[in-house]
C-alpha positions as CSV (number, residue, x, y, z in Angstrom):
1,X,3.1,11.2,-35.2
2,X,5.4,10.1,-38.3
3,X,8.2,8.7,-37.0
4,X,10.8,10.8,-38.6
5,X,9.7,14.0,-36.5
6,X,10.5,11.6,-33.1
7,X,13.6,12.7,-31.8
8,X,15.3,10.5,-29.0
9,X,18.0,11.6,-26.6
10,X,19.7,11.5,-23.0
11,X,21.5,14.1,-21.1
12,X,25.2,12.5,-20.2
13,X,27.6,14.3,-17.9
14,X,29.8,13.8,-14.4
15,X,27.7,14.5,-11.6
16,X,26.8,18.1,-10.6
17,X,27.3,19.7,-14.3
18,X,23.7,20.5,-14.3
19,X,22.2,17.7,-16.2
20,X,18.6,18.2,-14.4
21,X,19.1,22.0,-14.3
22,X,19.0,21.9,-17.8
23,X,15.8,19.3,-18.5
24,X,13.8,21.8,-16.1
25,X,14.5,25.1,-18.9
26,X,14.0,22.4,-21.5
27,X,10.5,21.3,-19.8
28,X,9.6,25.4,-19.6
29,X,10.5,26.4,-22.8
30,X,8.2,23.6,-24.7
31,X,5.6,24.3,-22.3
32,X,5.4,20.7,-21.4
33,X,4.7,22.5,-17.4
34,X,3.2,25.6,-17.2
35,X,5.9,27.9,-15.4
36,X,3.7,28.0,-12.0
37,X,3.7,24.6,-11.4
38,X,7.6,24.4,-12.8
39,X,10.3,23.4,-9.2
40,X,13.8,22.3,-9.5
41,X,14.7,19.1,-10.7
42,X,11.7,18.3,-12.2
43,X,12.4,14.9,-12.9
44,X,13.9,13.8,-9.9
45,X,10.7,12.7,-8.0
46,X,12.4,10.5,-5.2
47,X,12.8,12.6,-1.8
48,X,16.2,11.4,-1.4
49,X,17.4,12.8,-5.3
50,X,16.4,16.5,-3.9
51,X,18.0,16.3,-0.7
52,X,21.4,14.8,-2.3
53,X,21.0,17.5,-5.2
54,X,21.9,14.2,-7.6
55,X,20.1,12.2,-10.3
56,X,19.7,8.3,-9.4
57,X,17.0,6.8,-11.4
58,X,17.1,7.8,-15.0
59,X,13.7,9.4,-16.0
60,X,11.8,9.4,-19.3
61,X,9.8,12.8,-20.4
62,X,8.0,13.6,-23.8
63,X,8.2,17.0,-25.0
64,X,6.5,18.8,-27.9
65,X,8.3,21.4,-29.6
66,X,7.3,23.6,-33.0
67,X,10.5,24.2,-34.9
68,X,10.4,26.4,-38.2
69,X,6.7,25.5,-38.2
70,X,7.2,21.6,-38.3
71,X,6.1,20.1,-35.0
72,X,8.5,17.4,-33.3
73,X,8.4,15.1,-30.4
74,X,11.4,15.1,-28.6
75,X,12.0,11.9,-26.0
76,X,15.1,12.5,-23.2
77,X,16.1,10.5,-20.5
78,X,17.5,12.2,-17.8
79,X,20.4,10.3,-16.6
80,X,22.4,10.1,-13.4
81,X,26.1,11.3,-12.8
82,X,27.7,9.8,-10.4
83,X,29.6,6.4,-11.0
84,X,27.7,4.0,-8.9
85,X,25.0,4.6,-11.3
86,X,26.6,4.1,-14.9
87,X,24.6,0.7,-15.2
88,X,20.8,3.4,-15.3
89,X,23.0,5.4,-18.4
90,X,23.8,1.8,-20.3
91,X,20.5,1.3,-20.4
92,X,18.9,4.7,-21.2
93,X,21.8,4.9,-24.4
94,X,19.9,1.8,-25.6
95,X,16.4,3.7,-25.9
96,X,17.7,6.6,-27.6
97,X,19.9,8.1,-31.2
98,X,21.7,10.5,-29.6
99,X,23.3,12.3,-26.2
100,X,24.3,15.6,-25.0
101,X,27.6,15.7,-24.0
102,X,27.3,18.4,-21.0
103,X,29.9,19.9,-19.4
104,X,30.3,22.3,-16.7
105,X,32.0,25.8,-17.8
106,X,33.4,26.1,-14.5
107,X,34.9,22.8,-13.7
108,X,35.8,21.3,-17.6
109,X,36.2,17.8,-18.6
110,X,36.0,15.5,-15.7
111,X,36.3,11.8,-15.3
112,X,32.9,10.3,-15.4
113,X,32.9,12.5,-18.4
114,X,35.5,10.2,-20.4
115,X,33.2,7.2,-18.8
116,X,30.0,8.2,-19.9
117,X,31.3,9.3,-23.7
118,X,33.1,5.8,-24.2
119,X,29.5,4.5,-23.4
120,X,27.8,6.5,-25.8
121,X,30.6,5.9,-28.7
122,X,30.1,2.4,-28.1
123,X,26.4,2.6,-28.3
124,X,27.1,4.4,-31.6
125,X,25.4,7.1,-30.5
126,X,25.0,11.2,-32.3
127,X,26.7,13.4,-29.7
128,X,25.9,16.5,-29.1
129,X,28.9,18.6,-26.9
130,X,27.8,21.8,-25.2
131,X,28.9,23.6,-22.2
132,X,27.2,24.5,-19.4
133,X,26.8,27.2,-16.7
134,X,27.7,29.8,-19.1
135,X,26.3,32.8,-17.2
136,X,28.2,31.8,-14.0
137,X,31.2,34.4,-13.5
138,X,33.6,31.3,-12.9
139,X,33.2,29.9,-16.2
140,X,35.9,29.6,-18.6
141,X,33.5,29.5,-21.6
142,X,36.0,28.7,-24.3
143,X,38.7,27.2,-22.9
144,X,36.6,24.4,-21.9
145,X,35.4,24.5,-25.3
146,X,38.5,23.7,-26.8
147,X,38.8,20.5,-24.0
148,X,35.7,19.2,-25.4
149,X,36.5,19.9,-29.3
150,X,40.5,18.2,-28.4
151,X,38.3,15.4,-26.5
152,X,35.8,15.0,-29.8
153,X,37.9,16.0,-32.3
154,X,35.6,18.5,-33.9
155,X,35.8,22.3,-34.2
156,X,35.4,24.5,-31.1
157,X,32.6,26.6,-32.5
158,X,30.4,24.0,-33.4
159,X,30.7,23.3,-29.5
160,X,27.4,24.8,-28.0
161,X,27.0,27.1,-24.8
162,X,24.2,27.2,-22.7
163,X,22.9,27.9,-19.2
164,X,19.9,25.8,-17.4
165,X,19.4,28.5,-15.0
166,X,19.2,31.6,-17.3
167,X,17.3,29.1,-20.0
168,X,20.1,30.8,-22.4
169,X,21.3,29.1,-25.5
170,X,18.6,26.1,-24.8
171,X,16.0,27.5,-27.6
172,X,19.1,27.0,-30.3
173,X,20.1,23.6,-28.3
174,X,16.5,22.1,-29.2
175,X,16.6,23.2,-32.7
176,X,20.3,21.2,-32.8
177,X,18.9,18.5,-31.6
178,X,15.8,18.6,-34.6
179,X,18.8,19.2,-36.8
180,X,21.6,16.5,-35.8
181,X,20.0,13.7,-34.1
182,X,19.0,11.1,-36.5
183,X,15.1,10.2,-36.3
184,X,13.9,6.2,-35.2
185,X,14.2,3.8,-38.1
186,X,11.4,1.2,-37.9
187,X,13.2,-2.0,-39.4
188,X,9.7,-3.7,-40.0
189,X,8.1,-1.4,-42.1
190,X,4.4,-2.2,-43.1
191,X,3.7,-5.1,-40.9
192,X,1.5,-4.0,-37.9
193,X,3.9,-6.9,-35.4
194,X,4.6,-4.7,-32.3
195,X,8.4,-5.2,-30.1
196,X,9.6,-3.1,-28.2
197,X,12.4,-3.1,-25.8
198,X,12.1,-2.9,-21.6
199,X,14.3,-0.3,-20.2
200,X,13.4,0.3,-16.8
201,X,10.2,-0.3,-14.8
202,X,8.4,0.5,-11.5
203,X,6.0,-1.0,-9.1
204,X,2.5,0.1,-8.0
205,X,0.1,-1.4,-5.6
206,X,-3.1,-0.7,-8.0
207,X,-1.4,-1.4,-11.1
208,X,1.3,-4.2,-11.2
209,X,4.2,-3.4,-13.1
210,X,4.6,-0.7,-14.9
211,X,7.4,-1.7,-17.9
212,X,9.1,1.5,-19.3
213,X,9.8,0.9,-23.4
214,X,11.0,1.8,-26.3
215,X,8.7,1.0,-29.4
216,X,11.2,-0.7,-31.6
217,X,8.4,-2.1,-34.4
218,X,4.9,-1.2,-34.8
219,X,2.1,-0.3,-32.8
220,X,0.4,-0.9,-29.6
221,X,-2.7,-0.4,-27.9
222,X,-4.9,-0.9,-25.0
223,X,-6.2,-4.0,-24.2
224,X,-4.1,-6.1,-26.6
225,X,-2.8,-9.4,-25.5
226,X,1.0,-9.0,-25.2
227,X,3.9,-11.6,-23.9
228,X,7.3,-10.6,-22.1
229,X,9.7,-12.6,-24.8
230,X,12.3,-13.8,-22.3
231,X,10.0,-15.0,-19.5
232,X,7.0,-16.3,-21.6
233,X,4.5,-14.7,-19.5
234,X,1.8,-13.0,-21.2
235,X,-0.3,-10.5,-20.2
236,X,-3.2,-7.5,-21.3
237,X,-2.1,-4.1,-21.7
238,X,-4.4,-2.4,-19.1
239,X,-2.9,1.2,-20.1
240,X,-0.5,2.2,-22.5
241,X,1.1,6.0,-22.1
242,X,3.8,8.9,-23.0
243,X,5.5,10.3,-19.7
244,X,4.5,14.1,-19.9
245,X,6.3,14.1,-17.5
246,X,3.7,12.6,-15.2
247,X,2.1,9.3,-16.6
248,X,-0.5,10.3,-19.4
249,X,-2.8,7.6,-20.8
250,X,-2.5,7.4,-24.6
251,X,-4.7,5.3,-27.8
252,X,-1.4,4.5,-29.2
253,X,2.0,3.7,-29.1
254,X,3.5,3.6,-32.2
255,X,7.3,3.1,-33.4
256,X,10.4,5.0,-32.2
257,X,8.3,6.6,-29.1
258,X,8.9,5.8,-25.8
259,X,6.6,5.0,-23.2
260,X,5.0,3.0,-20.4
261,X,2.9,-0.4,-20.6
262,X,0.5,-1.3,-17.2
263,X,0.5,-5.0,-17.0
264,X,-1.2,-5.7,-14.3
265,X,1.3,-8.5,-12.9
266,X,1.7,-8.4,-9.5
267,X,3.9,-11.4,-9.1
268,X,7.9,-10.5,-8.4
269,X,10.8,-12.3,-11.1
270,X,8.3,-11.6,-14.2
271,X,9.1,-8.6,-15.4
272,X,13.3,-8.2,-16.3
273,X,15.1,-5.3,-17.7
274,X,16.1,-5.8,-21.2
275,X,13.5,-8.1,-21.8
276,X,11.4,-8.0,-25.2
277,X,7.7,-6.5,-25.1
278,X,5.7,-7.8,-28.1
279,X,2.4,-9.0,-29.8
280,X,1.4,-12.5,-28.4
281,X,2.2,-14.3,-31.3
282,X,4.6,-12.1,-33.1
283,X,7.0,-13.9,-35.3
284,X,10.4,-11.4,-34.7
285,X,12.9,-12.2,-32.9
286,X,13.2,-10.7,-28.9
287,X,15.8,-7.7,-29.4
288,X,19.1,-7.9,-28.1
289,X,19.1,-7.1,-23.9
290,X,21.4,-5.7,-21.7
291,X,24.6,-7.5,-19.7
292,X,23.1,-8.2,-15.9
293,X,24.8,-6.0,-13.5
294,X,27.8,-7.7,-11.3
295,X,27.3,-6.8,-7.5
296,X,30.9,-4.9,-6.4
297,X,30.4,-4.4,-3.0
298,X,28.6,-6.7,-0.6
299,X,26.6,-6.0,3.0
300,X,24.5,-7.6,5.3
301,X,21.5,-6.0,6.4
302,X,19.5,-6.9,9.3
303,X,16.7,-4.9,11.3
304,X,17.1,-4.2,14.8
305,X,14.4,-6.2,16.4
306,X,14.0,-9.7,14.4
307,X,10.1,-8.6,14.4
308,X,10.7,-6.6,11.7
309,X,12.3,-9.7,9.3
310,X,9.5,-10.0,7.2
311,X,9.1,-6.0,6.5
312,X,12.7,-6.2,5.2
313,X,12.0,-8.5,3.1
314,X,9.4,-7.2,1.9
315,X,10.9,-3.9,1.4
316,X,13.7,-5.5,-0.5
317,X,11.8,-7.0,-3.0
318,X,9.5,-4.2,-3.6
319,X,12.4,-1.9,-4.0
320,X,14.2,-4.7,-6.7
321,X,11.1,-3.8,-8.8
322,X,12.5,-0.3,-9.5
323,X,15.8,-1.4,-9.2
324,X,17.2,-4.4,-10.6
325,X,20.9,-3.8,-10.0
326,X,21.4,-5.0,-6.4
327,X,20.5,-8.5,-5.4
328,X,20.1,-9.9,-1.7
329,X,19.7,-13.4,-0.3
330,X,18.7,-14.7,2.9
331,X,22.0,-15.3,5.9
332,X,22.0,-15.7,9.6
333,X,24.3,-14.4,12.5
334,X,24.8,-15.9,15.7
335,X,25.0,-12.2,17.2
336,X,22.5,-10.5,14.8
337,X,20.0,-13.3,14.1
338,X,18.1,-13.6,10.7
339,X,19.4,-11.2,7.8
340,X,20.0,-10.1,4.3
341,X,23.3,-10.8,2.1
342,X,23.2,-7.8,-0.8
343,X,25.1,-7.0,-3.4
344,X,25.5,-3.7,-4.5
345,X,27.3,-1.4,-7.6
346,X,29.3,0.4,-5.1
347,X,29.6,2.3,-2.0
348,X,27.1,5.2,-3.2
349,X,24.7,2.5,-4.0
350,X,24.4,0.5,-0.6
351,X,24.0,4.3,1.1
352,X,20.8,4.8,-1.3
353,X,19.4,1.6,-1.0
354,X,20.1,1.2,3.0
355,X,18.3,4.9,3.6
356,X,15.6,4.2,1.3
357,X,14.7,1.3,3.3
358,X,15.0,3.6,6.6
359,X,13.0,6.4,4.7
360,X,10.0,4.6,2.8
361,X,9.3,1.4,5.2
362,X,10.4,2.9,8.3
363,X,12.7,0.4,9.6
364,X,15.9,0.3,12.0
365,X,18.4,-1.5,10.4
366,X,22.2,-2.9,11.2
367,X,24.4,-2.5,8.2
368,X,27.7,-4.6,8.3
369,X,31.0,-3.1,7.2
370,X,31.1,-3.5,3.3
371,X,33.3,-6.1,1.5
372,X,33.8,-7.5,-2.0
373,X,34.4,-11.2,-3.8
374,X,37.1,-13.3,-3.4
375,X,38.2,-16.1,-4.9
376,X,39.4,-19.1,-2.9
377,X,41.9,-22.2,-3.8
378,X,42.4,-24.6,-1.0
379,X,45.3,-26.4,-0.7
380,X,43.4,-29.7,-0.8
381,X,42.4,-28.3,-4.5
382,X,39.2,-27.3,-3.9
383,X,37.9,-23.9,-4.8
384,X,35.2,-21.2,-3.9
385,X,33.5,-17.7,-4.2
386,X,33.6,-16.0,-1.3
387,X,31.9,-12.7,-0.6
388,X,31.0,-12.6,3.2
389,X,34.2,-12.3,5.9
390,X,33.2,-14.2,8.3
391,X,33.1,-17.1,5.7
392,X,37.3,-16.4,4.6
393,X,39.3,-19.4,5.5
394,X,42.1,-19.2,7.7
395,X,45.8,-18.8,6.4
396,X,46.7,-22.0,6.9
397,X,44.1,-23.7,4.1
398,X,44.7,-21.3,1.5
399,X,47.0,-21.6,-1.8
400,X,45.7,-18.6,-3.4
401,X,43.3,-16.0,-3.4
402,X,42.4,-13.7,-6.5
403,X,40.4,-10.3,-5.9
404,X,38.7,-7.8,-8.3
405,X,40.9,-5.1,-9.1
406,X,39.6,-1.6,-11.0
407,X,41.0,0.9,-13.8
408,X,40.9,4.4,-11.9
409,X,41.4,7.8,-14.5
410,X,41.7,10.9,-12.2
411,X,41.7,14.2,-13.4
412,X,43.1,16.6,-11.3
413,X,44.9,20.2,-10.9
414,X,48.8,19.8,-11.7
415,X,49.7,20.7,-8.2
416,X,48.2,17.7,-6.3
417,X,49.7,15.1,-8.8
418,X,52.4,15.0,-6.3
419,X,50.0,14.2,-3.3
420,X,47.5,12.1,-5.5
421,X,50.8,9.3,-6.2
422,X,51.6,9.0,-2.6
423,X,47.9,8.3,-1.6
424,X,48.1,5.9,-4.5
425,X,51.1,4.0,-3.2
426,X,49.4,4.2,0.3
427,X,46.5,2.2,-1.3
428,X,48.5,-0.5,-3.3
429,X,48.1,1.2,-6.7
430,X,50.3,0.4,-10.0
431,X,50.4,4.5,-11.4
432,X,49.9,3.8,-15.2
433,X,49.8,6.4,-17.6
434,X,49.6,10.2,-16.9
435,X,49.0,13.3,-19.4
436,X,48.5,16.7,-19.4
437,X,45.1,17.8,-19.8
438,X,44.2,20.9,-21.1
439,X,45.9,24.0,-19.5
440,X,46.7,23.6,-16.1
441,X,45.2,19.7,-15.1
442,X,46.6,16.6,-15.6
443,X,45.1,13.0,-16.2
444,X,46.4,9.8,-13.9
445,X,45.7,6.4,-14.6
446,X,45.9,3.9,-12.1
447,X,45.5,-0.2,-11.6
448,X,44.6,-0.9,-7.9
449,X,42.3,-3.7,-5.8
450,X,38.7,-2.9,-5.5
451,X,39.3,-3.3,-1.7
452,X,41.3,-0.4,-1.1
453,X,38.8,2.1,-3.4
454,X,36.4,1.0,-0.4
455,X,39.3,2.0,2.4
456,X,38.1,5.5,2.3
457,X,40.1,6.4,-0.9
458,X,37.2,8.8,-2.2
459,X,37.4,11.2,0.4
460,X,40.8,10.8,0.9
461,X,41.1,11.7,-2.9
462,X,38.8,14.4,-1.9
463,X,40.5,16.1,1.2
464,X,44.0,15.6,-0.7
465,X,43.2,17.9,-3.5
466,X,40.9,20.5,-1.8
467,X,37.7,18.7,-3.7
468,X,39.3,19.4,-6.9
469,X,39.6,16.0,-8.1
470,X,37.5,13.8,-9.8
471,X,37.5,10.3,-10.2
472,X,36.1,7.4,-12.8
473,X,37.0,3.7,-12.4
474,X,36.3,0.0,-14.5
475,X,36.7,-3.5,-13.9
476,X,39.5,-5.6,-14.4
477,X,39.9,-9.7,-14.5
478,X,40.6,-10.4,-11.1
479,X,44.7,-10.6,-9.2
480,X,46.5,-12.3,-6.8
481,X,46.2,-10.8,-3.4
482,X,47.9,-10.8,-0.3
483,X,44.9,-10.7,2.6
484,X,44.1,-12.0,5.7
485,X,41.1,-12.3,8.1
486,X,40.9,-10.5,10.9
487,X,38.4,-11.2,13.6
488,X,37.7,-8.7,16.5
489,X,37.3,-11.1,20.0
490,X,35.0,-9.8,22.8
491,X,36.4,-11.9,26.3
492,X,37.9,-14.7,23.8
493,X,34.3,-14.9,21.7
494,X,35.3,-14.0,17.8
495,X,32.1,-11.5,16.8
496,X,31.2,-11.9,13.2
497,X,29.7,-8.7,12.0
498,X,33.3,-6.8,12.7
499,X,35.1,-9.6,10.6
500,X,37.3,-8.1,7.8
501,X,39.6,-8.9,5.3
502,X,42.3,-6.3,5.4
503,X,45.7,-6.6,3.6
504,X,48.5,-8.9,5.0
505,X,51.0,-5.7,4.9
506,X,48.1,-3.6,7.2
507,X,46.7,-6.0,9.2
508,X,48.9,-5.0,12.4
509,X,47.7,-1.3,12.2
510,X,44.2,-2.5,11.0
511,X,43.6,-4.6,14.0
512,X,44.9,-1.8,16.7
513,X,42.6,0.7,15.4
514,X,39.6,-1.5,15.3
515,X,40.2,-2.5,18.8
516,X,41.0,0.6,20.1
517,X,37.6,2.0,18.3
518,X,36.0,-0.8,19.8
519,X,36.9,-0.4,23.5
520,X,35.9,3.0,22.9
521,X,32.5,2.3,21.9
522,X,31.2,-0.9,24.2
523,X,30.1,0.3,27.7
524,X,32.1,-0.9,30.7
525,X,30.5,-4.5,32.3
526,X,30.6,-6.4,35.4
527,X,33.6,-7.8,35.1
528,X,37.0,-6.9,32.9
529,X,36.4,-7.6,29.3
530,X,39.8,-8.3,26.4
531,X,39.1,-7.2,23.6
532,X,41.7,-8.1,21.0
533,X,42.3,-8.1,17.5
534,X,43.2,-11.8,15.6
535,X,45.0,-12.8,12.5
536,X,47.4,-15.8,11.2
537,X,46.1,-17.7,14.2
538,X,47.7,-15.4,16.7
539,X,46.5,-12.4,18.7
540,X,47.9,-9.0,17.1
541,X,45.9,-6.2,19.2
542,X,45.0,-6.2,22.5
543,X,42.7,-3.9,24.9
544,X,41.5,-3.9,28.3
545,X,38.2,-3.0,29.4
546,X,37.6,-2.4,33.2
547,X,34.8,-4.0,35.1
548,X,32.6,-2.0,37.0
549,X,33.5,-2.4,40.9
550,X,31.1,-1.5,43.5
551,X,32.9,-0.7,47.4
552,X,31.9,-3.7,49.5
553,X,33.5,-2.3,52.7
554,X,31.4,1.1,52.4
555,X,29.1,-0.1,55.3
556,X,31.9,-0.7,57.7
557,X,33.1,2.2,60.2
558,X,36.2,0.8,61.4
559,X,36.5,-2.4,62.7
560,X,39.4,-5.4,61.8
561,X,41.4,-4.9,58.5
562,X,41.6,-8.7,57.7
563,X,37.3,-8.5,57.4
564,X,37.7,-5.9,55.0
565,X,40.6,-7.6,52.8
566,X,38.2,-10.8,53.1
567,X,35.1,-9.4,51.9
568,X,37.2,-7.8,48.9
569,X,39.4,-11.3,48.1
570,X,35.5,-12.7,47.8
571,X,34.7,-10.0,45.5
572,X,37.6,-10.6,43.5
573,X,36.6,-14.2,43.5
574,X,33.2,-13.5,42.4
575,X,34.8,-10.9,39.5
576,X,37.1,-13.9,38.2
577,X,33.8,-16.5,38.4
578,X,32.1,-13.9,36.1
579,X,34.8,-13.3,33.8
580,X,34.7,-17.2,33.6
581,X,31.5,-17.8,32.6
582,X,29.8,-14.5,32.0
583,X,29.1,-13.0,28.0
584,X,29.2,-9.7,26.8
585,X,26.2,-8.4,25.5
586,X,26.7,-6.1,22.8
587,X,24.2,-3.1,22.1
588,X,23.2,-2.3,18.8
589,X,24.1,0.8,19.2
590,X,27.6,-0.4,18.9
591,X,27.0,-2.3,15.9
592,X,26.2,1.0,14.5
593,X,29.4,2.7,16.0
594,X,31.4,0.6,14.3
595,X,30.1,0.2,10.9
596,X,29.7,4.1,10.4
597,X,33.6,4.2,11.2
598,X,34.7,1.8,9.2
């Protein structure tokens, strides 16, 4: 196909605004499936996308499409929505020339909206704005127009409408796309050197990896001897291929498309996203990658029975083959035994990962209570990264201690600004700027740790405002912060997985509500049980579990007092031996308990 009837482009939106609604029409009406084999969401394949209703792996598809008599191949990536997963849409605006910009006639511009359009500007990127959901009675068709065309600066009629569910407006959407998104440019005109550019890429048993690219330069072809730039390793292309959208062998891939190389590697740490596909001894230089992800939120995750170690980690490293955003290293708990340390984009991001490991290797696994990075001075002058609780130091050895702290943009309904700064204050926010937005809705921007985004603040934000809210956040160089550890003590023995770090000004309230869920959740023993709550050295929360107490005098009918109160002082005696030297053995079930509450 000459490259100047190739059109490239992703779908970019907040989550829910109908993104994979839209691909599915767009699939139908270029016949790329027949209408009886057509279901929803199309291009989400994983079991967990459907049952969520949300994208989470971005997906490539090649559709052909006959406009005024010329045909065209047009390449989208369908991208995900929500937050957690900005990191698949970086990479997808690198494989592509332009973007819808799709918002939700209903709803209007919403936070991860601003998010995902400062990506594509910055990828330089054609956008395209439309609105969708037009045929639903809620919309507000050209108000939300005129959001967009304030938001792009452009006119309001050149703002396009159309409906994924209806399939109206999406004929005149592809002919826009012919019309406005540049074709590839092939820098390397006339030589046949072929570089290309990994963007994502899978795992298969049979195959190897599977590398997902963009043909930058060139031409390539089965069975030609090809080298991964950054890693050196070289390989033979056992199958090259177009996704239509399942995985269709091809003769050639030639420059500007995108599509999938089979290497045939089977060993893990080869293949890397952002790496350079090219001819074994091509002379040009490997393109330009992507920034490696930065883990924001760290877990522990170990399986129930210690058997099942080695599944986990296999399952962990055959799930970092199709994603390469979380990382995990090898720990150990005195309580919990032989584990995983993982890093993850966010909270969103551990729930995927943690149930696709339940879901696709079957296992039973104990998840610790989330945390984030800190960074450690010691009075003696040392320093350290910390990212695991139970390895914070105690008060007494620190000089200082700098956190990650985020840029938060909420968009909102005017009548719960009022609510939205007090939840703000309650989570140790600086309010920045706030604007009016559109008619009725106002913007807030906000500086505040990453910790306390983790301390529930998404559904608070959520239950505050009715679900009316939405939410987008960035990093910022880390701050100062004022936190402490607090340990959780089971009959004076400190257990490790409910270690937290919780703000100095909380830790009071923190610690009696942990211990309180605590005594709730662990079954009564043979003996009485403290369970308290520890911090600065000195006990803050405190809770008293009763032992179990069996009658002894049940057998006697009568009879002398003083044998009874004898055989009871002995089984007091026999209690307070117990207490003395006896442990408390924690289900797992509890584990669980705990880590779903917090």
């Amino acid at each position: 196909m000459d490259i100047s009837r190739i059109r490239n482009f992703s779908i970019i939106a907040h989550i829910d605004h109908g993104k994979s609604t839209l691909a599915d029409r767009m699939l139908e009406l270029t016949n790329t499936i027949e209408k009886r084999k057509m279901q929803e969401q199309v291009l989400d394949s994983m079991e967990l996308e459907r049952e969520k209703g949300i994208t989470i792996k971005m997906q490539p598809v090649r559709m052909e499409y006959v406009s005024n008599g010329t045909p065209y191949i047009l390449n989208l990536i369908d991208t995900p929505g929500h937050i957690d997963f900005s990191y698949e849409v970086s990479r997808a605006m690198k494989a592509v020339e332009g973007c819808l910009l799709l918002v939700d006639a209903t709803q209007g511009v919403q936070a991860q909206t601003l998010t995902t359009l400062g990506m594509a500007r910055d990828a330089g990127l054609r956008i395209i704005p439309v609105v969708s959901k037009i045929d639903s009675p809620l919309a507000r068709i050209d108000e939300v127009k005129l959001e967009i065309a304030t938001l792009l600066g452009v006119d309001p009629d050149s703002v396009l409408g159309v409906s994924g569910k209806t399939g109206d407006g999406v004929l005149v959407l592809l002919d826009e796309i012919i019309k406005q998104i540049p074709p590839p440019v092939d820098d390397n005109v006339g030589k046949k050197d072929f570089r290309s550019l990994v963007f994502d890429f899978q795992y298969s048993n049979h195959k190897g990896v599977i590398v997902y690219v963009r043909a930058m330069n060139g031409e390539v072809r089965r069975h030609e001897k090809l080298e991964f730039k950054i890693s050196g390793k070289t390989f033979l292309a056992l199958e090259v291929g177009v996704f239509k959208p399942d995985d269709t062998p091809v003769e050639v891939i030639g420059p500007g498309e995108i599509g999938y190389i089979v290497t045939g590697i089977k060993e893990p740490g080869v293949a890397s996203v952002g790496d350079t596909v090219g001819h074994e001894r091509s002379t040009l230089p490997a393109l330009p990658g992507y920034m490696k992800p930065i883990p924001m939120v760290w877990a522990s995750i170990y399986p129930e029975s210690q058997d099942d170690l080695n599944i986990l980690k296999q399952a962990l490293g055959r799930l970092s083959l199709s994603d390469s955003s979380y990382t995990y290293e090898e720990e150990s708990s005195g309580t919990l035994g032989r584990g995983y340390r993982c890093g993850f984009l966010g909270m969103l991001h551990l729930e995927i990962i943690t149930e696709r490991l339940r879901r696709e290797f079957h296992l039973d696994l104990v998840v610790t209570t989330p945390s984030i990075t800190y960074y450690i001075k010691y009075k003696n002058g040392k320093e350290d990264v910390i990212y695991s609780p139970s390895l914070f130091p105690e008060d007494n050895l620190i000089a200082e201690v700098q956190e990650p702290w985020i840029r938060i943009k909420i968009i909102t309904p005017h009548e719960y600004v009022g609510k939205i700064n007090t939840l703000l204050y309650e989570h140790e926010a600086i309010i920045g700027d706030s604007d009016i937005f559109g008619e009725s809705r106002a913007s807030i921007e906000a500086d505040m740790p990453l910790r306390e985004l983790m301390r529930g603040f998404f559904d608070t934000l959520k239950s505050c405002t009715s679900g009316y809210a939405s939410i987008s956040y960035e990093m910022l160089p880390t701050k100062i912060a004022d936190v402490v550890r607090l340990d959780l003590l089971v009959a004076d023995e400190p257990v490790v997985p409910f270690t937290r770090v919780v703000s100095r000004r909380r830790m009071e309230e923190e610690a009696k509500i942990s211990v309180e869920r605590l005594a709730k959740a662990l079954p009564r023993q043979m003996f009485t049980v403290k369970i308290q709550g520890k911090a600065m050295g000195r006990i803050i929360a405190s809770e008293t579990l009763s032992g179990m107490r069996k009658n002894v005098t049940q057998h006697m009918y009568g009879g002398d007092i003083t044998r009874k109160m004898k055989l009871r002082e002995k089984q007091k005696e026999g209690k307070k031996k117990m207490a003395e030297m006896g442990k408390v053995n924690i289900p797992q079930d509890v584990f669980i308990k705990m880590m779903k509450a917090d």
